[in-house]
C-alpha positions as CSV (number, residue, x, y, z in Angstrom):
1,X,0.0,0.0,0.0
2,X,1.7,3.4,-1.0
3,X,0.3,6.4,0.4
4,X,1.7,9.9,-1.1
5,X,2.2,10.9,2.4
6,X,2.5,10.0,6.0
7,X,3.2,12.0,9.2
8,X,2.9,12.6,12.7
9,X,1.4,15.6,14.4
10,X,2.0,15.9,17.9
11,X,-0.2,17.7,20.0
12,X,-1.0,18.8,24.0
13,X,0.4,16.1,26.3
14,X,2.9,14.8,23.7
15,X,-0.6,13.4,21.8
16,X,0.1,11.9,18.9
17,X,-2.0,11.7,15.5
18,X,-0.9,10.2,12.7
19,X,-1.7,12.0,9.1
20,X,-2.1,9.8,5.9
21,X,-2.3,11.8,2.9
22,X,-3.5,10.9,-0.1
23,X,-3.3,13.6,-3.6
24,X,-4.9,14.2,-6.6
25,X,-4.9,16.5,-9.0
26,X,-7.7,15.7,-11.6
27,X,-11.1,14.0,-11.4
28,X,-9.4,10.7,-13.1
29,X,-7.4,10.0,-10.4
30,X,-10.3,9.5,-8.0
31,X,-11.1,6.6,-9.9
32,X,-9.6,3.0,-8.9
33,X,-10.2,-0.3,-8.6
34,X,-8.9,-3.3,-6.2
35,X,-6.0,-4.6,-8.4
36,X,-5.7,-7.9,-6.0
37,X,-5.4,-10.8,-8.7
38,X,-5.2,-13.9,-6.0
39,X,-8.3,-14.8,-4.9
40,X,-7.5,-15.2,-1.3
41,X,-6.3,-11.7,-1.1
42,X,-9.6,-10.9,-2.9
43,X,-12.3,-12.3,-0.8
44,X,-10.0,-11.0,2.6
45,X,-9.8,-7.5,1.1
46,X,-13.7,-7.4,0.4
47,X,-14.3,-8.8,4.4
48,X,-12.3,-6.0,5.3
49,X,-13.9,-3.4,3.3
50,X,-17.2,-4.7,4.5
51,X,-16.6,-4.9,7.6
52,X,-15.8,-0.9,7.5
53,X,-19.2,-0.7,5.9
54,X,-21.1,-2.0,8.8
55,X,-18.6,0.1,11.0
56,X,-19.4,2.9,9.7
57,X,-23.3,2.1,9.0
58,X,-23.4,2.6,5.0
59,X,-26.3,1.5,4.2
60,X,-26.1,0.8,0.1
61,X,-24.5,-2.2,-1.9
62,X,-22.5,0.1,-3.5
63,X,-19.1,-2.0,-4.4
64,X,-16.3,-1.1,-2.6
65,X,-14.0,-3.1,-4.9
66,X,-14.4,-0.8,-7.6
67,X,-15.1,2.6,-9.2
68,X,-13.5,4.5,-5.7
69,X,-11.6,1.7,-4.3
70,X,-8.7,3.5,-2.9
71,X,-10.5,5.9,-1.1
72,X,-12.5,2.4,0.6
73,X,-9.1,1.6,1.0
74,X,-8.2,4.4,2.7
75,X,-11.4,4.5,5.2
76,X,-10.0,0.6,6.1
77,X,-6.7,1.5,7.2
78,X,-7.8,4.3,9.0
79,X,-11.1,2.3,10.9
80,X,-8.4,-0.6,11.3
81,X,-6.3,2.3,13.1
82,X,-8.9,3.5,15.1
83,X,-9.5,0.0,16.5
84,X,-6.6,-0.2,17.7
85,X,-6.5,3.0,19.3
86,X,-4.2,4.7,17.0
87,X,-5.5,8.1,16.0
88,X,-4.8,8.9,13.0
89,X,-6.7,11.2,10.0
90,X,-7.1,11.2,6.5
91,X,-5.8,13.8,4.9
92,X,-6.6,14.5,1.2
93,X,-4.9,17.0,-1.0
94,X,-6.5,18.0,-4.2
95,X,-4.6,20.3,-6.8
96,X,-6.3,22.9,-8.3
97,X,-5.3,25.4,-11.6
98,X,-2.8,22.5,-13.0
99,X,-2.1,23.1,-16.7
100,X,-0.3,20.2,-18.4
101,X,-0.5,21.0,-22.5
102,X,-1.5,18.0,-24.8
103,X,-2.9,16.6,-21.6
104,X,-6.3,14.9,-22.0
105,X,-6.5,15.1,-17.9
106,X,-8.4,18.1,-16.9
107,X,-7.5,19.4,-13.4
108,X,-10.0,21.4,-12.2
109,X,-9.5,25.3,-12.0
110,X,-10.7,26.1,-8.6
111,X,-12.2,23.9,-5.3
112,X,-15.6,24.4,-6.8
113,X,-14.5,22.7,-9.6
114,X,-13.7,20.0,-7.6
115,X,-17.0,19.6,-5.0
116,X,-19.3,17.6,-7.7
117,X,-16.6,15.4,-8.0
118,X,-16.3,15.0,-4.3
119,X,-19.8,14.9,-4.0
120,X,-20.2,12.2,-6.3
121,X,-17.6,9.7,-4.3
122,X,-18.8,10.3,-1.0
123,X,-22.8,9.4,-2.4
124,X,-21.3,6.5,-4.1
125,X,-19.2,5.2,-1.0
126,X,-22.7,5.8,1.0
127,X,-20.4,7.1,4.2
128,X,-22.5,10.1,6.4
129,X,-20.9,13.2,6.3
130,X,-20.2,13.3,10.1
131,X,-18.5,10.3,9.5
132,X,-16.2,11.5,6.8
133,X,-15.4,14.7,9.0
134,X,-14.8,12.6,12.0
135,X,-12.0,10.3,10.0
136,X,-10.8,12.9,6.7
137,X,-10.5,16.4,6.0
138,X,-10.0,17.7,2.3
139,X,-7.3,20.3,1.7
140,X,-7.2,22.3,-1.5
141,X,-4.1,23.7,-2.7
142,X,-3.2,25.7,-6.1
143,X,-0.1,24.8,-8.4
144,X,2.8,26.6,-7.7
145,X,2.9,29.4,-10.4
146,X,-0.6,29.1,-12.1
């Protein structure tokens, strides 16, 4: 599992969180599915995802295994934190006002640009918005010189 980034913020009384970041910087990236070819890993990765499902009470048959796997992914690792009493937060980082010429990947030119997209994943993965706010936060950030 690669994650773009991964720190530690320490806090009051030498608390400790632990940040996983994860970037994009166009809609296409949002867009995965689980790549797991052994069917072993397959049916323990979708018990795993599920079980996050009924953790967090989504209450749609939406696949996990594809369409916005990685972001399941992500909501695993950090409820598989949480159980263990490891605090830890998603963090994701979308680029905005990227221009790449001859690319067909658009990156959208502002954050509003980027909420329907946002919107659209976190209807799909069925998880409740105080959910999401309890485990993630979303960080916008422009390119550097656009």
């Amino acid at each position: 599992m690669n994650w773009d980034a991964v720190g530690v913020l320490y806090g009051k009384d030498h608390a400790r969180q632990v940040l996983l970041l994860e970037a994009k910087a166009n809609a296409l990236e949002m867009i995965s599915t689980c790549g797991a070819k052994d069917e072993h890993s397959r049916t323990r990765i979708a018990e795993a995802l599920q079980k996050t499902k009924s953790i967090l009470k989504v209450n749609n048959n939406n696949g996990w295994m594809e369409n916005y796997y990685q972001y399941a992914n992500r909501l695993t690792v950090q409820v598989f934190l949480a159980e263990r009493n490891i605090s830890a937060k998603l963090v994701y980082l979308y680029f905005y006002k990227d221009a790449v010429p001859g690319s067909a990947r658009h990156c959208p030119a502002s954050v509003e640009e980027w909420l329907p997209c946002l919107t659209v994943k976190n209807d799909y993965l069925g998880v409740a918005a105080e959910e999401l706010e309890k485990r993630s936060f979303d960080v916008f950030l422009p390119v550097a010189g656009a």
